[in-house]
C-alpha positions, 0 to 999 in steps of 0.5 A: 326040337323047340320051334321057332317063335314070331314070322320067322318068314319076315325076320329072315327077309329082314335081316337079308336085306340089312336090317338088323332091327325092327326099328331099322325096317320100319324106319326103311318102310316109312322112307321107301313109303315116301319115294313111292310117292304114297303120303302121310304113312309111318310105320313104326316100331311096334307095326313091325312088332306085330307083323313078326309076331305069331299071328302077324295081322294081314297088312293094309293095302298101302303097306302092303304095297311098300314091303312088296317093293322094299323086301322084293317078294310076295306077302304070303312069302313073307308069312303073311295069311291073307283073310280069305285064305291061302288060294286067294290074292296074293298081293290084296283083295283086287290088287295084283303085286309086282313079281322081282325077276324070273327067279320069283316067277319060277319059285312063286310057290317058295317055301310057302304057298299052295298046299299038297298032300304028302304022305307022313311015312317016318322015313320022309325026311330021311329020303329027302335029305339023303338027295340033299347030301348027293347033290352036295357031293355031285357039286365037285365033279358035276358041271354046274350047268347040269347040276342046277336044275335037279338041284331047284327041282329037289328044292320044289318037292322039298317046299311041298313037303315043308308044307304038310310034314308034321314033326320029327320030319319037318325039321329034317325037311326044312334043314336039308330043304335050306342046305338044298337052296344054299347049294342053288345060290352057291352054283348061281354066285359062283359058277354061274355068275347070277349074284341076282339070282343067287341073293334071290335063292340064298333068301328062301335058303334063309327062310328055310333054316328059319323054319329048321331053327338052324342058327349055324345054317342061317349063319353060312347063308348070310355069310354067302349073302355077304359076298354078293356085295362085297364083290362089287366093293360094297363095303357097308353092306357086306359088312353088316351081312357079317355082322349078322352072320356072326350074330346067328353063329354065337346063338349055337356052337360053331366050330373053330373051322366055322368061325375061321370060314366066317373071319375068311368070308369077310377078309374076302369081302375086305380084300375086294373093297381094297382094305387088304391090311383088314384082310390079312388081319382077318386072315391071321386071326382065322389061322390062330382060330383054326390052331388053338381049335375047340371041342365043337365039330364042323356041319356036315354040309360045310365042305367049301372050307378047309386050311389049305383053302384059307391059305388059298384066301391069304394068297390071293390077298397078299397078291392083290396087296402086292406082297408078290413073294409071300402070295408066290409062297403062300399059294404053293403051300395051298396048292401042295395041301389041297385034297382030291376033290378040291379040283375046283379050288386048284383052278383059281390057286393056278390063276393065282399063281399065274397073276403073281408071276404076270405082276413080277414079269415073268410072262413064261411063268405066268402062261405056264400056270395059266395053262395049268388052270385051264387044264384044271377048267378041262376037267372040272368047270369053274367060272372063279376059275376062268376069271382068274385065267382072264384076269392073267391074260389082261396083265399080259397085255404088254407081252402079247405078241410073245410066243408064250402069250400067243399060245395060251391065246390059242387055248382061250379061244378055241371052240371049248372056251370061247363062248365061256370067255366071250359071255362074261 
């Protein structure tokens, strides 16, 4: 496998943070140097250049300080070799930089840092990939609570063997070490309700599918990184995450499954940023992707996506669009498709259903599927999930002294679920 070529490190943390080129960065470093309040520094095109080439030079103390603060992680982080070698400083000679949030503390080795002696067995990379597809397949069944932190100690032993593996292994180890990180920042978006913890995590997933030369795993990690700003209506900015992650797909072959996920992403993104009309055009486009298909097969990591689940995503879209019949239809044909296994999934499509039947009226239909997603939540947790259910009990607030209502209230505030409900 051809390596890659340049400080892939600072290309990645260039392209999550929105910047799709050089002179996009340089032109951010030289504002940002401006509100910093540090005078007279302009930092072009070609300094950018430099920095992502092969031997990026070791920063000046006055842009050090600058793409600390813009880009939100250390130096060394970011592929630089300080000139007094890798156990000195890592900010500059005397100087110390400032650390972004607990999640850098805990990961201050990254998928860079400190050096460890490991072992060359050929079977290092196979060993550490294969706990990378159990924890995938634990994902499903296993309460996210639980599974996180084995999932960030697999991703520190997999940093300390990037750092002395030699090729065929390094690739293994890299690729499964950004399927390992993904996995963190999916767990942290999704179940655990952390966006800036997962945007954190989702960046060294980045990094290491850069050092894999992964462009299909680059692609889904930019593609998560888009829904942390497109769930807060942040259109641009997710918009410009699909931009790239469309751009990484085209440098390799994706599967049509893959192109419909990325048309699906987006259309969620759309739906929150309430631009439902682009949303369903995005969604029929994903459909006729997935029914003229091509030669190409999926990853094996991309488990999260199927038909059923993009009928699920149109659902949702033409619930929020106030298509109340169609969502009702779509939604039970999702609901009928899914596969054992996606238990997770059924738990927003019952929320989903439930929302459709509060906006039509039907209060006793509504409960009736809301507590199906909380039985759904009984067995397997999911915080999207819950959401949906909370959701449906706020659209029944015009009905709540009925018995129905007063039932499912009595399920949300038991002593299983309160704390759930009441810390979000």
């Amino acid at each position: 496998m051809t390596r890659p070529t340049g400080n892939v490190r600072l290309k990645a943390a260039r392209v999550a943070a929105g910047f799709n080129s050089q002179q996009d960065l340089a032109d951010a470093l030289s504002g940002h140097a401006k509100r910093m309040g540090i005078r007279g520094l302009s930092i072009g095109v070609r300094q950018v250049r430099r920095w992502e080439s092969d031997n990026p030079p070791w920063p000046q103390p006055d842009c050090q300080r600058v793409l600390v603060q813009l880009l939100g992680q250390s130096l060394e982080a970011l592929g630089f070799t300080p000139p007094w070698g890798s156990d000195g400083p890592s900010y500059g000679p005397g100087q110390s930089a400032p650390v972004p949030g607990a999640a850098a503390t805990r990961r201050s080795t990254g998928v860079t840092g400190r050096r460890t002696a490991v072992s060359h067995l050929a079977t290092v990379g196979a060993d550490f990939q294969a706990v990378t597809r159990s924890h995938r397949r634990l994902y499903w069944s296993v309460a996210p609570a639980d599974l996180h932190p084995a999932v960030e100690a697999h991703a520190t032993l997999g940093c300390a063997l990037l750092r002395d593996a030699a090729e065929p292994s390094r690739s293994v180890i890299a690729a499964a070490l950004g399927e390992t990180y993904l996995l963190a920042g999916r767990i942290e978006f999704f179940d655990l309700r952390e966006p800036g913890l997962a945007h954190e995590t989702l960046l060294l997933a980045l990094q290491a599918a850069g050092e894999a030369d992964a462009p299909l795993l680059g692609s889904a990690v930019i593609a998560h990184m888009a829904f942390i700003p497109g769930w807060v209506g942040d259109r641009d900015a997710a918009r410009e995450r699909m931009t790239a992650a469309r751009t990484y797909a085209r440098r390799t072959h994706a599967s049509a499954e893959f192109l419909a996920w990325l048309d699906a992403v987006e259309a969620e993104c759309e739906t929150r940023c309430g631009d439902t009309r682009t949303a369903l055009r995005l969604i029929g486009h994903a459909e006729d992707v997935l029914k003229d298909g091509n030669a190409h097969s999926s990853p094996e990591w991309m488990d999260w996506f199927s038909p059923a689940r993009l009928a699920a995503f149109k659902g949702n879209t033409q619930l929020l669009a106030g298509h109340l019949p169609q969502a009702r239809t779509t939604l039970l044909e999702a609901l009928e498709a899914m596969a054992p296994g996606e238990e997770k999934q059924r738990s927003v499509i019952y929320g989903d259903l439930a929302a459709v039947e509060a906006a039509s009226g039907n209060s006793e239909e509504a409960c009736s599927h809301a507590g199906q997603a909380l039985d759904q939540l009984a067995l397997t947790w999911y915080a999207t999930g819950m959401d949906r259910v909370r959701d449906v009990r706020r659209a029944l607030t015009a009905h709540q002294n009925e018995r129905c209502v007063r039932d499912l209230d009595d399920r949300l505030y038991d002593w299983s679920t309160t704390v759930s409900v009441l810390s979000r």
